[in-house]
Backbone of each chain as nested JSON, in Angstrom:
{
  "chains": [
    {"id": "A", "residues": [
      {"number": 1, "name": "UNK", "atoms": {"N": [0.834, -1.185, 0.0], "CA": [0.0, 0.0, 0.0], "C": [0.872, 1.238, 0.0]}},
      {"number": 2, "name": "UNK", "atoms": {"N": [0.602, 2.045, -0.91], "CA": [0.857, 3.465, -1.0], "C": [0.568, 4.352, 0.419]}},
      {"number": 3, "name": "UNK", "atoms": {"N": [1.351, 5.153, 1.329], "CA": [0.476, 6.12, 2.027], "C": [0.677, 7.613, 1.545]}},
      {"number": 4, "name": "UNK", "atoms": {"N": [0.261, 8.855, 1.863], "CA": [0.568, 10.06, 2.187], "C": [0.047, 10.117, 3.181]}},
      {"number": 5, "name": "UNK", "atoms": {"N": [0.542, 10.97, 3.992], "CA": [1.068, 11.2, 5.448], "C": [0.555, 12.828, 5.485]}},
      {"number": 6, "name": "UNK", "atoms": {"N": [-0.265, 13.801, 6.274], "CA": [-0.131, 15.06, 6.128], "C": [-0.253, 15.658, 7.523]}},
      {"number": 7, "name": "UNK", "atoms": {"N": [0.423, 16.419, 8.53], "CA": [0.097, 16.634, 9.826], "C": [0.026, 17.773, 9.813]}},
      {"number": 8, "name": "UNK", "atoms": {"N": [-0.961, 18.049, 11.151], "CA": [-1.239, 19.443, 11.405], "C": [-1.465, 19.391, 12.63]}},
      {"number": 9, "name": "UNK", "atoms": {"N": [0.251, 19.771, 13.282], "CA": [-0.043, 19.617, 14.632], "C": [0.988, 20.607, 15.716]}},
      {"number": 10, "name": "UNK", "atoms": {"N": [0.902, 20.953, 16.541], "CA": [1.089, 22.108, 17.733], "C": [2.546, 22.086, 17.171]}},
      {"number": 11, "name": "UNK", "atoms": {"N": [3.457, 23.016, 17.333], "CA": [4.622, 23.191, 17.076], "C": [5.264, 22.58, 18.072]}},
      {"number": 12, "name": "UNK", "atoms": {"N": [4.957, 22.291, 19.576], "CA": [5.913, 21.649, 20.376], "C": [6.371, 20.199, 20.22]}},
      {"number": 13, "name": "UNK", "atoms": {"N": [5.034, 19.601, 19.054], "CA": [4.907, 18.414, 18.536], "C": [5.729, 17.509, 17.304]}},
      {"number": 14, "name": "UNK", "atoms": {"N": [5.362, 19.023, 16.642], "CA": [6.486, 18.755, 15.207], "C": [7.683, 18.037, 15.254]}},
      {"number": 15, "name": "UNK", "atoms": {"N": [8.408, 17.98, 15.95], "CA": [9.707, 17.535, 15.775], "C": [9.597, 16.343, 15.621]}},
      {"number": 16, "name": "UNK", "atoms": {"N": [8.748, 16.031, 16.965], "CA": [8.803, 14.101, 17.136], "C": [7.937, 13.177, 16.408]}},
      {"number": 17, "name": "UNK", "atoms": {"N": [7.175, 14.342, 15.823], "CA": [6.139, 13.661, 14.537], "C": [6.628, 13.207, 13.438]}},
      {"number": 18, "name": "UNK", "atoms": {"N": [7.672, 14.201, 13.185], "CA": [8.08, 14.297, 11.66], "C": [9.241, 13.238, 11.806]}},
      {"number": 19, "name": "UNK", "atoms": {"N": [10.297, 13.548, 12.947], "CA": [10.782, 12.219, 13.448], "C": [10.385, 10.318, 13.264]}},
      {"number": 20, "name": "UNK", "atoms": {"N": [9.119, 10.515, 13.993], "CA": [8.913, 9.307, 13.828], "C": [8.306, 8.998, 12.066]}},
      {"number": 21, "name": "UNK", "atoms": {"N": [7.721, 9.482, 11.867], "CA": [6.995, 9.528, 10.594], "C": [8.043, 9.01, 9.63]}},
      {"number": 22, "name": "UNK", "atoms": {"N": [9.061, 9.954, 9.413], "CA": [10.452, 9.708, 8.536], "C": [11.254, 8.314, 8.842]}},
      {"number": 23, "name": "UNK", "atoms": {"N": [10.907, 7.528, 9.801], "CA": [11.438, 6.416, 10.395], "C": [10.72, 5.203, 9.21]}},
      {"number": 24, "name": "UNK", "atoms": {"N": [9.499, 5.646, 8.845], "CA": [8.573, 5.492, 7.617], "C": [8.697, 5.149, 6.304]}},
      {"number": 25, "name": "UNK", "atoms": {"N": [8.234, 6.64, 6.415], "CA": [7.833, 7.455, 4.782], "C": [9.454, 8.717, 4.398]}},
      {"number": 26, "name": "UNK", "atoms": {"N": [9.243, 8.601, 3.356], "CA": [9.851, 9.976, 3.241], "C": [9.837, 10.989, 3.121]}},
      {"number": 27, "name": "UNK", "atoms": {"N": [10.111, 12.15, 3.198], "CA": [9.253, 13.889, 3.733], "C": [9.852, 14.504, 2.4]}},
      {"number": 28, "name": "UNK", "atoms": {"N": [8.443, 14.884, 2.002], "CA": [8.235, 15.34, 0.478], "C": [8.058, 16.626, 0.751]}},
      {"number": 29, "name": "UNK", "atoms": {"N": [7.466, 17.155, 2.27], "CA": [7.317, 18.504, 1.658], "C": [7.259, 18.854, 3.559]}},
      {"number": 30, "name": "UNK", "atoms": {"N": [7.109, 20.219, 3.619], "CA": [6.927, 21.068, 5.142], "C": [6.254, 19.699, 6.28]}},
      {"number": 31, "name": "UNK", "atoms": {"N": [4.897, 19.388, 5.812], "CA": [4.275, 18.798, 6.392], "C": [3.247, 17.516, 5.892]}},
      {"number": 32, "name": "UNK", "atoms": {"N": [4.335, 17.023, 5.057], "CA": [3.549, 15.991, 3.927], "C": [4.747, 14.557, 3.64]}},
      {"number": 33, "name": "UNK", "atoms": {"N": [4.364, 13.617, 4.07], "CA": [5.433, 12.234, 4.013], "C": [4.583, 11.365, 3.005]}},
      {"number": 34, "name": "UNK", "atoms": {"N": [5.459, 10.455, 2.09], "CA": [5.136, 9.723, 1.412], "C": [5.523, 8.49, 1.275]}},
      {"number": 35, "name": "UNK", "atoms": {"N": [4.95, 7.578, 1.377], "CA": [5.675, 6.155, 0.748], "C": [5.314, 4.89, 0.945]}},
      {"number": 36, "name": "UNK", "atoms": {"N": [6.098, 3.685, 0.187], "CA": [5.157, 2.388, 0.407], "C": [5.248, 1.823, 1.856]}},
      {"number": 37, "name": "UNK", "atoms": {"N": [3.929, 1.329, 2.054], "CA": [4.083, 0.987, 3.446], "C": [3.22, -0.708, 3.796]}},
      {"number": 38, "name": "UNK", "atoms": {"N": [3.899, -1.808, 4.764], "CA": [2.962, -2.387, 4.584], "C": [2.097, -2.622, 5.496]}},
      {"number": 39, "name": "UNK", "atoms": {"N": [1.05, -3.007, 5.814], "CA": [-0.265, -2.981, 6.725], "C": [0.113, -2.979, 7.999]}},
      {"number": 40, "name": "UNK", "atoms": {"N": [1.401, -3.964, 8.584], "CA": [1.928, -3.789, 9.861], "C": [2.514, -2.667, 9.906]}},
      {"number": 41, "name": "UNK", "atoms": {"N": [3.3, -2.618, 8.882], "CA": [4.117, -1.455, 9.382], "C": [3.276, 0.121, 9.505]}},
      {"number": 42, "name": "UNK", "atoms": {"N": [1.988, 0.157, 8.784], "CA": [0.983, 1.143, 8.911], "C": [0.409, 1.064, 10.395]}},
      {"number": 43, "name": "UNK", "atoms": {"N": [-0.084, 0.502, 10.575], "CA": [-0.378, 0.077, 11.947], "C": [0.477, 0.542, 13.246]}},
      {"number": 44, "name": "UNK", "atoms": {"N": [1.913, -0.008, 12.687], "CA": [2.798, 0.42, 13.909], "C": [3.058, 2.361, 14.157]}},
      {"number": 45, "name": "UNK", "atoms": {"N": [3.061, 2.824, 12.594], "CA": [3.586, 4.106, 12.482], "C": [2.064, 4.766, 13.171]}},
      {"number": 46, "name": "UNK", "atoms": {"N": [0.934, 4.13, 12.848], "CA": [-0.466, 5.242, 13.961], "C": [-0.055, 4.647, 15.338]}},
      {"number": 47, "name": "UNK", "atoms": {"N": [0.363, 3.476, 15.647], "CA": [0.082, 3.581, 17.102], "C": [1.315, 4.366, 17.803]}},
      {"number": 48, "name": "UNK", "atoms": {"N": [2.838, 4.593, 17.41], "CA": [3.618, 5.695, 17.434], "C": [2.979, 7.053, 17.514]}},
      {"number": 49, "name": "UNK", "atoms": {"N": [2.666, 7.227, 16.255], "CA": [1.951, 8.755, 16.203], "C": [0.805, 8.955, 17.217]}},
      {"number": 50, "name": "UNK", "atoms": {"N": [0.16, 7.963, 17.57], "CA": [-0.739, 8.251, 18.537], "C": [-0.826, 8.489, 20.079]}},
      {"number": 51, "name": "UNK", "atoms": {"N": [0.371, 7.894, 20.407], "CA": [1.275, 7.895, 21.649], "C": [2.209, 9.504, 21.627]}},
      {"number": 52, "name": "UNK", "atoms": {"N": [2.045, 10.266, 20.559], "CA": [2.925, 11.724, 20.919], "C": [1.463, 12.746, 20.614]}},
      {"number": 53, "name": "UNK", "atoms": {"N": [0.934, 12.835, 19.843], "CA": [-0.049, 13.569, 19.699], "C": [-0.955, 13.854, 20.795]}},
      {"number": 54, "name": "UNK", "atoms": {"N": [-1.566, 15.322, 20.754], "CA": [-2.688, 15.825, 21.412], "C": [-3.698, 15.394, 20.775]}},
      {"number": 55, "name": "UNK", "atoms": {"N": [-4.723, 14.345, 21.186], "CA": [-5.842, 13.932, 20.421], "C": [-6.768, 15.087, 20.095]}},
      {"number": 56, "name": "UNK", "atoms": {"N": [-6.889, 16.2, 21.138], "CA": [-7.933, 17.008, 20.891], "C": [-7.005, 18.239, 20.55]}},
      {"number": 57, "name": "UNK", "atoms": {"N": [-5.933, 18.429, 19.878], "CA": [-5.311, 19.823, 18.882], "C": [-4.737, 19.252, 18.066]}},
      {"number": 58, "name": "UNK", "atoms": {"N": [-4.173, 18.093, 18.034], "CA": [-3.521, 17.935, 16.195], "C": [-4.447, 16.782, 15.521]}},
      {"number": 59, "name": "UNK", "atoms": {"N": [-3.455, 17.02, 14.371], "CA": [-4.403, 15.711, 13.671], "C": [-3.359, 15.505, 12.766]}},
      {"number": 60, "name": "UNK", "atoms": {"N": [-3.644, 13.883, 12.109], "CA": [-3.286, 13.747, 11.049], "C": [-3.632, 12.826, 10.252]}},
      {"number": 61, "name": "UNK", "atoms": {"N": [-3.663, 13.114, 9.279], "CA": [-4.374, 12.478, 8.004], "C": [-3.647, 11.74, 6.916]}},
      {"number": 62, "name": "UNK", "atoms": {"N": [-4.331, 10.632, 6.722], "CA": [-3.473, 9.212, 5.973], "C": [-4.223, 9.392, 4.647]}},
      {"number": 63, "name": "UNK", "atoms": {"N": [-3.568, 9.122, 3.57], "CA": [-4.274, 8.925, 2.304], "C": [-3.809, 7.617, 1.653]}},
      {"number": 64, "name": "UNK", "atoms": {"N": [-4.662, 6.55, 1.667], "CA": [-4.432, 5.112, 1.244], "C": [-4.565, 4.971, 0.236]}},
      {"number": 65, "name": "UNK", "atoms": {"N": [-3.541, 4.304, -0.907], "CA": [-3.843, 4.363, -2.13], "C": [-3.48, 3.045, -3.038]}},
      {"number": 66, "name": "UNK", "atoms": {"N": [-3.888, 2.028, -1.817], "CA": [-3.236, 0.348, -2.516], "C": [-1.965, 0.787, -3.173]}},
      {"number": 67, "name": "UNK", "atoms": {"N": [-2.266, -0.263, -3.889], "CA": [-0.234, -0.395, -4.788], "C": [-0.194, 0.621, -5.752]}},
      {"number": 68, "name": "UNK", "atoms": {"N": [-1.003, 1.686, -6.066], "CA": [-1.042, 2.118, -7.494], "C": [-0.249, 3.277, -7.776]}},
      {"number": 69, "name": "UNK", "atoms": {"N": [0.299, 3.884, -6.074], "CA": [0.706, 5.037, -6.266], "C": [-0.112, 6.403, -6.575]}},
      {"number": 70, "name": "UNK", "atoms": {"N": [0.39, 7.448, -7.577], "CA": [-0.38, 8.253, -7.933], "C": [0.082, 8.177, -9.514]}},
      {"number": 71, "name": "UNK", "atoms": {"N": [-0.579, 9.359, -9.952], "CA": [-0.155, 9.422, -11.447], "C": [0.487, 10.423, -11.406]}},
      {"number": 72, "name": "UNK", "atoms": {"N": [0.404, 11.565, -11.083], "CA": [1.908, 12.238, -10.308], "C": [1.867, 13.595, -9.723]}},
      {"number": 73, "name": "UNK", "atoms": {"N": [2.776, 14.159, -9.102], "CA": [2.449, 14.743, -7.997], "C": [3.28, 16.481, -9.076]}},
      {"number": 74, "name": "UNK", "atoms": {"N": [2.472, 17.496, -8.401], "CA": [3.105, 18.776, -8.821], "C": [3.488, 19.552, -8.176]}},
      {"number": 75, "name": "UNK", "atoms": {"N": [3.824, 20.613, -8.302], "CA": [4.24, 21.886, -6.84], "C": [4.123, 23.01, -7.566]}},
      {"number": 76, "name": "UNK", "atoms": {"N": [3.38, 23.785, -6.68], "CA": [4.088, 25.474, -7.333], "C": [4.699, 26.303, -6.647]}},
      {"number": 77, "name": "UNK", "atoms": {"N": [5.304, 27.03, -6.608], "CA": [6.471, 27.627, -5.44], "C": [7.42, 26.941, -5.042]}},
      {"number": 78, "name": "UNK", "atoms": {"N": [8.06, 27.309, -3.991], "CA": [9.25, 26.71, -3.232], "C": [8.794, 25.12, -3.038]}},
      {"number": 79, "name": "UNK", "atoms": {"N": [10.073, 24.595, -3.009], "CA": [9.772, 23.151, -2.568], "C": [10.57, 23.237, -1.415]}},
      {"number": 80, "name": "UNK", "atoms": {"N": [9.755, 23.158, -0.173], "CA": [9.691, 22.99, 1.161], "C": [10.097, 22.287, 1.736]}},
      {"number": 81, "name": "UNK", "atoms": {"N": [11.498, 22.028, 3.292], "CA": [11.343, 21.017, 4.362], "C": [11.466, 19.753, 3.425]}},
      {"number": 82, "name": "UNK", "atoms": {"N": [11.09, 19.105, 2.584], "CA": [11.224, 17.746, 2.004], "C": [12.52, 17.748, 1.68]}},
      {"number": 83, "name": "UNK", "atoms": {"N": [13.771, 17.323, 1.968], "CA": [14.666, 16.842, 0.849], "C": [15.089, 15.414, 0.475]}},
      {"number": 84, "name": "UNK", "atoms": {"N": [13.819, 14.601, 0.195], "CA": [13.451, 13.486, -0.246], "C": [12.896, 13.033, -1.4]}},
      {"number": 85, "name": "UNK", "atoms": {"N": [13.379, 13.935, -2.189], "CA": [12.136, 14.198, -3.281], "C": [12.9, 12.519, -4.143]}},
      {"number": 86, "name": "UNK", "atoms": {"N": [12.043, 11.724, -4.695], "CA": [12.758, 10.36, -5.523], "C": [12.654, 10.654, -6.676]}},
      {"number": 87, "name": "UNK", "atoms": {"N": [12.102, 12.125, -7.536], "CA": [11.858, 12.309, -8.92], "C": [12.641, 13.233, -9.173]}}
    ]},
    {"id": "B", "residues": [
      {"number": 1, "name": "UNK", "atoms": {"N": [-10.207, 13.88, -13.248], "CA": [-8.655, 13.235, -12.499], "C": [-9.237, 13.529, -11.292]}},
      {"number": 2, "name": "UNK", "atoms": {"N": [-8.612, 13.134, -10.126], "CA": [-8.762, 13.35, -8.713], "C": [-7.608, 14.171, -7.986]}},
      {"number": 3, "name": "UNK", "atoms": {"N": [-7.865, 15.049, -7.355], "CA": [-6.445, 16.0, -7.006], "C": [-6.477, 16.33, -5.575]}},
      {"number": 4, "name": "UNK", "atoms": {"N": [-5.941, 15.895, -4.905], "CA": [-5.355, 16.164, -3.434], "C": [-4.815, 17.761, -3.651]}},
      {"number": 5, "name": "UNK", "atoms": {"N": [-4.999, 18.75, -3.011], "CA": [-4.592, 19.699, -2.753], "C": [-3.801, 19.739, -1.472]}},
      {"number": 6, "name": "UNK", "atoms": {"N": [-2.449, 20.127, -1.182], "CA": [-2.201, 20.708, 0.153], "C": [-0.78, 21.626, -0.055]}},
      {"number": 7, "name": "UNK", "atoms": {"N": [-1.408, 22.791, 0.937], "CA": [-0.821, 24.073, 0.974], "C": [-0.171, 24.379, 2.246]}},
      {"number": 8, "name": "UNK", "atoms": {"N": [0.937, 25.092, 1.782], "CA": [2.103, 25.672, 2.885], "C": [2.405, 26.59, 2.783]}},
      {"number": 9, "name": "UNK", "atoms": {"N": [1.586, 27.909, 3.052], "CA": [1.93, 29.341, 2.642], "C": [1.851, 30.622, 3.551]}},
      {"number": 10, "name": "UNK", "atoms": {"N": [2.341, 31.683, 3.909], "CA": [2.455, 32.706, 4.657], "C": [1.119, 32.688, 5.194]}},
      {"number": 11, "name": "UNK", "atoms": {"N": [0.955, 33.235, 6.349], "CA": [-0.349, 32.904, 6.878], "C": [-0.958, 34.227, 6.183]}},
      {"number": 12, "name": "UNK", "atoms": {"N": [-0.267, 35.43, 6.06], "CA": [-1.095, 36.313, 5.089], "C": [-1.761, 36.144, 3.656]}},
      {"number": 13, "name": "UNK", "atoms": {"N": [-1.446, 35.005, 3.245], "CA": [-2.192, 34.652, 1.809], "C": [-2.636, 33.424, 2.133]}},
      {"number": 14, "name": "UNK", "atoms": {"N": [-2.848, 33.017, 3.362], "CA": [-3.764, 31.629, 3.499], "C": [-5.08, 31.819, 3.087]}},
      {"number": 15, "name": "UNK", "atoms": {"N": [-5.599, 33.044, 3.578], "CA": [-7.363, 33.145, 3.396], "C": [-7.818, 32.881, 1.773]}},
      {"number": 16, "name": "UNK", "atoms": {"N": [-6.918, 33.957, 0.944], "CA": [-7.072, 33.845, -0.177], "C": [-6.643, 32.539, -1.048]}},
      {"number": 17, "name": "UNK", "atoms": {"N": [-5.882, 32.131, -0.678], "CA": [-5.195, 30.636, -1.266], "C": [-6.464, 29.428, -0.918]}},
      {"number": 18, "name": "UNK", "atoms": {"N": [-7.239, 29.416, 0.518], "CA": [-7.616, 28.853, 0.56], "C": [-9.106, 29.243, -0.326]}},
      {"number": 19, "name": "UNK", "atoms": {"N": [-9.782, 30.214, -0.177], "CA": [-10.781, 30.955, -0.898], "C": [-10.705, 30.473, -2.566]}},
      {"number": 20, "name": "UNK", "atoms": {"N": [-9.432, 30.515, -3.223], "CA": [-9.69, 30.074, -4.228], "C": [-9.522, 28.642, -4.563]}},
      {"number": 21, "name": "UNK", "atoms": {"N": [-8.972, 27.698, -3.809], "CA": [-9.212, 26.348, -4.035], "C": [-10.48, 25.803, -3.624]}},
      {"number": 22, "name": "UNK", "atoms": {"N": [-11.16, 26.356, -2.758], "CA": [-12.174, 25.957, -2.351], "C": [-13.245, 26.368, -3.553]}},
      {"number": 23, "name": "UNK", "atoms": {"N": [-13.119, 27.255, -4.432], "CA": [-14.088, 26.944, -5.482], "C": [-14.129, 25.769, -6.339]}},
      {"number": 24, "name": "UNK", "atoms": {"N": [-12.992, 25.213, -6.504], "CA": [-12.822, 24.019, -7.112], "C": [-13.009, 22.501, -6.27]}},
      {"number": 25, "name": "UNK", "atoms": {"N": [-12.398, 22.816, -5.298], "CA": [-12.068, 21.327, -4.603], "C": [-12.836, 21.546, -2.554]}},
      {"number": 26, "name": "UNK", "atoms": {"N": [-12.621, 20.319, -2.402], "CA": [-13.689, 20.17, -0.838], "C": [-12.478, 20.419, 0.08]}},
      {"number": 27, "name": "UNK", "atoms": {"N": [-13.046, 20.985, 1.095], "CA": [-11.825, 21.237, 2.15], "C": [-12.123, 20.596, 3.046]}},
      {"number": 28, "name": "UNK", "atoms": {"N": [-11.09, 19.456, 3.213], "CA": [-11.16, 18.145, 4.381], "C": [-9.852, 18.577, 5.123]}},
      {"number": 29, "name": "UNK", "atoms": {"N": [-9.117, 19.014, 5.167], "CA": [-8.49, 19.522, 6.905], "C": [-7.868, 20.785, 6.738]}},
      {"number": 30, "name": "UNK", "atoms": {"N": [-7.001, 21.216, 7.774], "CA": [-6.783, 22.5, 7.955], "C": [-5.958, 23.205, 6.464]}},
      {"number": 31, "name": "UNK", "atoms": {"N": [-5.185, 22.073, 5.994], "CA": [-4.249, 22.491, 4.746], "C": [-4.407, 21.816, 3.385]}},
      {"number": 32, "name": "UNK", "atoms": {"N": [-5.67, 21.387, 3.702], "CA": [-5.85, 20.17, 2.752], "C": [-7.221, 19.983, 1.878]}},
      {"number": 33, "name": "UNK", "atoms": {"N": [-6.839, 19.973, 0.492], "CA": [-8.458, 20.13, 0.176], "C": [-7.972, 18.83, -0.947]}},
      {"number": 34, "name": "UNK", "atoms": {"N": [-9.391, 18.293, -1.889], "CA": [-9.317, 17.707, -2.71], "C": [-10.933, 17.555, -3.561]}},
      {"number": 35, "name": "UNK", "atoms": {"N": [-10.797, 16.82, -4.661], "CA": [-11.844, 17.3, -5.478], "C": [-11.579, 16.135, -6.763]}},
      {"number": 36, "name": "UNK", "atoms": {"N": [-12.878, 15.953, -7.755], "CA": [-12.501, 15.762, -8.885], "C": [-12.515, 16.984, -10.15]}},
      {"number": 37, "name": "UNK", "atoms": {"N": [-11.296, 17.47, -10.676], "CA": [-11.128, 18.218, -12.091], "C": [-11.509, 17.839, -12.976]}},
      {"number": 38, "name": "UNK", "atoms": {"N": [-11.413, 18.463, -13.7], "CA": [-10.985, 18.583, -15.262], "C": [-9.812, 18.837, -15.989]}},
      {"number": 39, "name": "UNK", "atoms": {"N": [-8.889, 18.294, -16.664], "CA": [-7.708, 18.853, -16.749], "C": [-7.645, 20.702, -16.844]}},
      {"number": 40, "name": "UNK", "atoms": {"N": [-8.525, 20.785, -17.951], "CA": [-9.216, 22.274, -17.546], "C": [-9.552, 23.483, -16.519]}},
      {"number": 41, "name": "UNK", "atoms": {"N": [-10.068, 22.559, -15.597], "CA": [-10.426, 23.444, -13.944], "C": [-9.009, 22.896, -13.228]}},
      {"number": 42, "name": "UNK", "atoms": {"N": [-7.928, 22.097, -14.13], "CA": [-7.136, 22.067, -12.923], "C": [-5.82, 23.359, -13.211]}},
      {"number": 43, "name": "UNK", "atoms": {"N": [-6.081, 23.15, -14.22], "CA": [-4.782, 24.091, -14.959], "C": [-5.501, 25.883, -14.819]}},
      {"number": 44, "name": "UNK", "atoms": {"N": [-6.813, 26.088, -14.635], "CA": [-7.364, 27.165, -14.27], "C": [-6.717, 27.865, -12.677]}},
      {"number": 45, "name": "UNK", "atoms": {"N": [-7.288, 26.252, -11.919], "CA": [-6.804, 26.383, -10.687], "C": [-5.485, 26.857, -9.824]}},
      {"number": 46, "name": "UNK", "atoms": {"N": [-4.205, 25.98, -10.954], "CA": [-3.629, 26.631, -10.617], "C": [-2.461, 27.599, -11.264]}},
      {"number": 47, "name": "UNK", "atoms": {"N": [-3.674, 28.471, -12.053], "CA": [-2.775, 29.992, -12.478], "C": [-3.716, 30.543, -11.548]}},
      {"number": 48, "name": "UNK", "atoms": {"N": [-4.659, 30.477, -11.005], "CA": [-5.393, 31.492, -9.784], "C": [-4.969, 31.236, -8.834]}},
      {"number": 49, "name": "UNK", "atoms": {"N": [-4.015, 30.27, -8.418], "CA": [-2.677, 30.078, -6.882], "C": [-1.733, 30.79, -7.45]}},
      {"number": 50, "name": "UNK", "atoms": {"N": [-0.976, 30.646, -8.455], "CA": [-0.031, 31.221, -9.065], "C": [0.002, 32.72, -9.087]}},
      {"number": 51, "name": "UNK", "atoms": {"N": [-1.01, 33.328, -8.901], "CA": [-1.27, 34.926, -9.372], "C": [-1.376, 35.307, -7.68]}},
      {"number": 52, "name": "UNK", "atoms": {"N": [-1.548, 34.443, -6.94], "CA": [-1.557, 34.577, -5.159], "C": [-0.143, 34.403, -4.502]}},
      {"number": 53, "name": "UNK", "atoms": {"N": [0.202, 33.793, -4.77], "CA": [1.03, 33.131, -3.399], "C": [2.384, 33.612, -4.205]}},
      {"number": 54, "name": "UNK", "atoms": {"N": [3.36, 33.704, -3.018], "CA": [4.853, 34.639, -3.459], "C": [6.143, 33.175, -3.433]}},
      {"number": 55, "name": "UNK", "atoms": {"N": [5.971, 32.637, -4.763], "CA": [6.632, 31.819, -5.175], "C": [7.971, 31.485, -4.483]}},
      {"number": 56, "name": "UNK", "atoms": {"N": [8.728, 32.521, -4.076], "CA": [9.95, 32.168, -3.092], "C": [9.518, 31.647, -1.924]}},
      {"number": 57, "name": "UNK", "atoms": {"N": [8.505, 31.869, -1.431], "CA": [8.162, 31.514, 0.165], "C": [6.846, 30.807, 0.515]}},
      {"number": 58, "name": "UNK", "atoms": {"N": [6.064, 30.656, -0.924], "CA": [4.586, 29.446, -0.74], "C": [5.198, 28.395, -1.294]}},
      {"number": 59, "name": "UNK", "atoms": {"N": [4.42, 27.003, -0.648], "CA": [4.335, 26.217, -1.458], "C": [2.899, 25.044, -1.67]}},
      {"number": 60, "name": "UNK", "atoms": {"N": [2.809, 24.865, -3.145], "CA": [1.463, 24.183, -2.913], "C": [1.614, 22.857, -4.078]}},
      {"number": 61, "name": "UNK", "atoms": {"N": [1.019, 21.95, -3.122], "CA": [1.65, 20.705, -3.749], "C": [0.38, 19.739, -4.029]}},
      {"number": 62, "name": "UNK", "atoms": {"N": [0.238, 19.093, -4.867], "CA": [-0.843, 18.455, -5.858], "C": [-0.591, 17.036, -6.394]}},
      {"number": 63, "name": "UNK", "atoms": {"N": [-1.474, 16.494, -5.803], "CA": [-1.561, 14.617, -5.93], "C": [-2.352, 14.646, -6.918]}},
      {"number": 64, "name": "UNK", "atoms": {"N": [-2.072, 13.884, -8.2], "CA": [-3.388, 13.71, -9.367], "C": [-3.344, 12.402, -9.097]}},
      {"number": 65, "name": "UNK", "atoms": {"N": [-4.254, 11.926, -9.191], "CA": [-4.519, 10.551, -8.839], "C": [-5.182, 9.921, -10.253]}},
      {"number": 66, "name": "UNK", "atoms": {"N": [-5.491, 10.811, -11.296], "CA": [-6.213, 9.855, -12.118], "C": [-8.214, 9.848, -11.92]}},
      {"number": 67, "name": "UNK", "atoms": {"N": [-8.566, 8.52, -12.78], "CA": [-9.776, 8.882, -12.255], "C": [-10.177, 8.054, -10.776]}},
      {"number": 68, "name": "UNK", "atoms": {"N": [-9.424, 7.536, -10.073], "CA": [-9.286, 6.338, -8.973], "C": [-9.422, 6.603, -7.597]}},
      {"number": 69, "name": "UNK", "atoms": {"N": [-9.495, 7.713, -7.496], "CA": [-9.256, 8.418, -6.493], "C": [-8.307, 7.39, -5.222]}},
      {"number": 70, "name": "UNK", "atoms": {"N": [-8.766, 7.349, -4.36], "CA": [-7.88, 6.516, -3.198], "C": [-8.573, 5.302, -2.903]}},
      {"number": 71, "name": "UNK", "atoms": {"N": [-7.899, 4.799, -2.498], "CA": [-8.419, 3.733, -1.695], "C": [-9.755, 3.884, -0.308]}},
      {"number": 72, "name": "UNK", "atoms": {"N": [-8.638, 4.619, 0.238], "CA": [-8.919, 4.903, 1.823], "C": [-8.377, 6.119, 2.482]}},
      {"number": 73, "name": "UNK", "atoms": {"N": [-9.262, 6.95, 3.261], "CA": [-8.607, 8.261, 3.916], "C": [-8.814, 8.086, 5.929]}},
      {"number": 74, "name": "UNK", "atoms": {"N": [-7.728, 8.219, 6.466], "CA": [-8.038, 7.989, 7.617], "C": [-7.322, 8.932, 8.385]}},
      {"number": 75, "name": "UNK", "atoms": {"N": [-7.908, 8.977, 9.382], "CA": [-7.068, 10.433, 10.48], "C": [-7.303, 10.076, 12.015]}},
      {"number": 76, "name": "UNK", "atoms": {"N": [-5.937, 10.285, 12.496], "CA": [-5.733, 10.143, 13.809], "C": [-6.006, 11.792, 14.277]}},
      {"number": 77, "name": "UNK", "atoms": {"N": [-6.633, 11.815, 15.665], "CA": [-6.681, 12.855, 16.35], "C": [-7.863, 13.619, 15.744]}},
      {"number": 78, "name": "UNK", "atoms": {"N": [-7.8, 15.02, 16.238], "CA": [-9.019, 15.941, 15.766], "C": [-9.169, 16.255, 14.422]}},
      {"number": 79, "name": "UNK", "atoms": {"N": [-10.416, 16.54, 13.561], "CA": [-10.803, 16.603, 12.433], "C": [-10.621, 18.245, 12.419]}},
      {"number": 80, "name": "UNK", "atoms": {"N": [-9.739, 18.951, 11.849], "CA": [-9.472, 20.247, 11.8], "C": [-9.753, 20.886, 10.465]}},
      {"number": 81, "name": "UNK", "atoms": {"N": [-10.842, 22.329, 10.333], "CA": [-10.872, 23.369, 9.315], "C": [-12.045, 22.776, 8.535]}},
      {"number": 82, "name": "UNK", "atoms": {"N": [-11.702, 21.329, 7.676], "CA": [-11.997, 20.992, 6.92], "C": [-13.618, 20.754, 6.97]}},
      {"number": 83, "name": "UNK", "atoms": {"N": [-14.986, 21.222, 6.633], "CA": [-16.295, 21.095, 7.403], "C": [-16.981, 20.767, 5.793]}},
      {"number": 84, "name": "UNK", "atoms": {"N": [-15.971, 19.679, 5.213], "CA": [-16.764, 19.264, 3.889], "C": [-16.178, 17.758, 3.696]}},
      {"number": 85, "name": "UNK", "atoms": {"N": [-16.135, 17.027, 4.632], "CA": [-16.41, 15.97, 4.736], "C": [-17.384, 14.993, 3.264]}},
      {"number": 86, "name": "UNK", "atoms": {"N": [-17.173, 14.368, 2.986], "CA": [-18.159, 13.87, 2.447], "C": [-18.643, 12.045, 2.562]}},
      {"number": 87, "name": "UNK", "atoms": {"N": [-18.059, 11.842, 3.284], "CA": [-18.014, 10.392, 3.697], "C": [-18.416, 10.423, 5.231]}}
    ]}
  ]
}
């Protein structure tokens, strides 16, 4: 399975999010991780993330996309915080 | 096509950045919108980010997915901004 990864969470948080997250996926952008992942290992990276997060001020949001990937990704402006880019 | 929107931009051109994606696409969290285009409404879309946001210091980044959209969308913690849910 494909994930994207997108957080939006307290700044005292950030560090250890993006931390664990990158242990993952790889950080495509400020606040956006990408990559193949498999069902355990999805599993393990929410119950991590769920153990640092404020349930009631951050959040973060998974985008599941089976094996297919995307058809492809764009930017406009600066390319941000990611220096993971694989393209 | 299906297009993930998510934005990383000065908080002074957030209102407007977000104002104009939201004519096109649904806003499901604080930085994050998505929608189905047209290659047409997408390339509209974004020369009306383009004419906003100050290219050295925004950035806005775009998942086309095709017509397939995702699999699956899931989120740990609070549901933030986004009050267009559609699932």
């Amino acid at each position: 399975m494909y994930v994207i990864l997108v957080y939006d969470v307290n700044v005292a948080r950030v560090s250890k999010v993006l931390k664990t997250a990158r242990k993952y996926l790889h950080w495509v952008q400020n606040s956006v991780l990408e990559g193949e992942l498999t069902e355990a290992s999805f599993r393990k990276l929410k119950m991590e993330l769920e153990r640092i997060i404020d349930r009631e001020e951050d959040s973060i949001l998974f985008y599941v996309l089976g094996s297919q990937r995307y058809t492809r990704r764009e930017i406009i402006g600066v390319r941000k915080g990611g220096e993971e880019w694989v393209w």
